[in-house]
C-alpha positions as CSV (number, residue, x, y, z in Angstrom):
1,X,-14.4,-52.1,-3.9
2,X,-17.0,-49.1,-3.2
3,X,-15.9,-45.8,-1.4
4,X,-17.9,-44.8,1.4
5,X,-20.3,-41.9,0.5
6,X,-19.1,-38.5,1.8
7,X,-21.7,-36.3,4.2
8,X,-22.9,-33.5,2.7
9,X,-22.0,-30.3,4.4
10,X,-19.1,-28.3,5.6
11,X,-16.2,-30.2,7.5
12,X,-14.1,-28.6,9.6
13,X,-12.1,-28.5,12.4
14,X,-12.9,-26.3,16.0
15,X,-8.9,-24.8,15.3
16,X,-9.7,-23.7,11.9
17,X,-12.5,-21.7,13.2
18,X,-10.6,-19.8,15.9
19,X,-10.6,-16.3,15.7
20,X,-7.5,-14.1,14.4
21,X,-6.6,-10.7,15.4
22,X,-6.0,-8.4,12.7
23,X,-4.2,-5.5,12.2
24,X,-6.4,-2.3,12.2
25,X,-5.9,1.2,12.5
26,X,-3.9,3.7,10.1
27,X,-0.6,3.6,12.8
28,X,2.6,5.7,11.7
29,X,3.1,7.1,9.0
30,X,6.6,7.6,9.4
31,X,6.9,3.7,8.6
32,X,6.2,4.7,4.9
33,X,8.1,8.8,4.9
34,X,11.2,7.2,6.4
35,X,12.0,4.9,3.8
36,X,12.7,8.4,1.3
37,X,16.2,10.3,1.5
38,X,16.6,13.7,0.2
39,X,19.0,12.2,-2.1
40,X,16.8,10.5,-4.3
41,X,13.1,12.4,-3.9
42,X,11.4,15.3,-2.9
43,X,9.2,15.9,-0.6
44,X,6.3,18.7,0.0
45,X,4.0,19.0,2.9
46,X,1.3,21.5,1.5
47,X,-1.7,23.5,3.5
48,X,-3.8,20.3,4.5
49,X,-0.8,18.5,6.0
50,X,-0.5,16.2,2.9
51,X,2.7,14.9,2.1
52,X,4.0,14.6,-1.5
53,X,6.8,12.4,-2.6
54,X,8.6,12.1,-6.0
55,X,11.5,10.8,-7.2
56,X,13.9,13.0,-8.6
57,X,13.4,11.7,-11.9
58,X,9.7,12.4,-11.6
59,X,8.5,8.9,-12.3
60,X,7.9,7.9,-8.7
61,X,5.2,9.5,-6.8
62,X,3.5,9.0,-3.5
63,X,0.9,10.7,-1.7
64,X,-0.1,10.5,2.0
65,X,-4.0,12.3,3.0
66,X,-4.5,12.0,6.6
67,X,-8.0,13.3,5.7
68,X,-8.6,11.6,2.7
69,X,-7.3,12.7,-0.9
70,X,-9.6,15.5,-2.0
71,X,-12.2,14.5,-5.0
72,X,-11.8,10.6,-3.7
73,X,-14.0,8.8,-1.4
74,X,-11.7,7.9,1.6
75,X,-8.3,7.9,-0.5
76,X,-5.6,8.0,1.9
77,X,-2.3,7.1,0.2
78,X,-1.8,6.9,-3.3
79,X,1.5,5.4,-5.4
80,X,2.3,5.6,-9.0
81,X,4.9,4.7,-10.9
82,X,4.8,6.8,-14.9
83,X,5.4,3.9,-17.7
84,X,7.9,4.6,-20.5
85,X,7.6,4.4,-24.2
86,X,6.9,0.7,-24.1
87,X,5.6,-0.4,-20.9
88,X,2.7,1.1,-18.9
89,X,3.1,2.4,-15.5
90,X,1.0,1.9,-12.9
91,X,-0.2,2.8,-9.9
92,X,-2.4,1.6,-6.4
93,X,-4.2,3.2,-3.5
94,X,-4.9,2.7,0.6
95,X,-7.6,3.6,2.4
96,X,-7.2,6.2,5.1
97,X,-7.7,3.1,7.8
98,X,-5.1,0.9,5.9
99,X,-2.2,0.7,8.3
100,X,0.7,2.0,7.5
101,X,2.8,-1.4,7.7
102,X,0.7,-2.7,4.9
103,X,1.6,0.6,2.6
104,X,5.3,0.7,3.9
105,X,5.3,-2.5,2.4
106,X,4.6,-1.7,-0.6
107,X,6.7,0.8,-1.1
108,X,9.6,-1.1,-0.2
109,X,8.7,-3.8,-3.1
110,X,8.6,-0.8,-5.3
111,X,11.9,0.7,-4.0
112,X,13.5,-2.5,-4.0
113,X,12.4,-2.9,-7.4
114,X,13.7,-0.1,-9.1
115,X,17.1,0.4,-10.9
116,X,19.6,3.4,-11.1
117,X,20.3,3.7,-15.1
């Protein structure tokens, strides 16, 4: 029995080809500042119009730079989460054109994540 040879090149199909729209633009950010209560975190909007936010217990932290975080090339949110004794923390940033659904979720994985002790 012989297998028939294969073409060479790229098969594919004209559906997988279609074009997808994406979703652009940084949109609200009260998608990500909502999901804080004064309860649990702080939050400080300082001269630029940046917002801070950190847990109470000071291991949580999150940054939002309309203009881009100072000293960073186009830094526009930034997260971090401060290890303990054993484990190291860790932490991620968004562009200033990442939308804001992307980084709101996240920040709910990392809410939804953490533990009262």
């Amino acid at each position: 029995m012989t297998a028939a040879p294969q073409r060479p090149g790229l098969s594919t199909t004209v559906e997988a080809l279609r074009l997808r729209e994406w979703l652009l633009g940084p949109g609200q950010a009260t998608l990500v500042l909502d999901q804080f209560s004064a309860d649990d975190f702080h939050l400080v909007v300082d001269d630029r119009a940046d917002v801070n936010v950190n847990s109470k217990d000071g291991r949580f932290y999150l940054g939002w730079f309309p203009l881009g975080r100072p000293g960073t090339d186009g830094e526009g949110w930034k997260i971090a989460v401060t290890g303990t004794a054993k484990v190291r923390g860790y932490q991620m940033s968004f562009d200033t054109q990442t939308p804001a659904d992307v980084v709101a979720a996240a920040v709910t994985r990392v809410l939804e994540t953490s533990q009262r002790l």
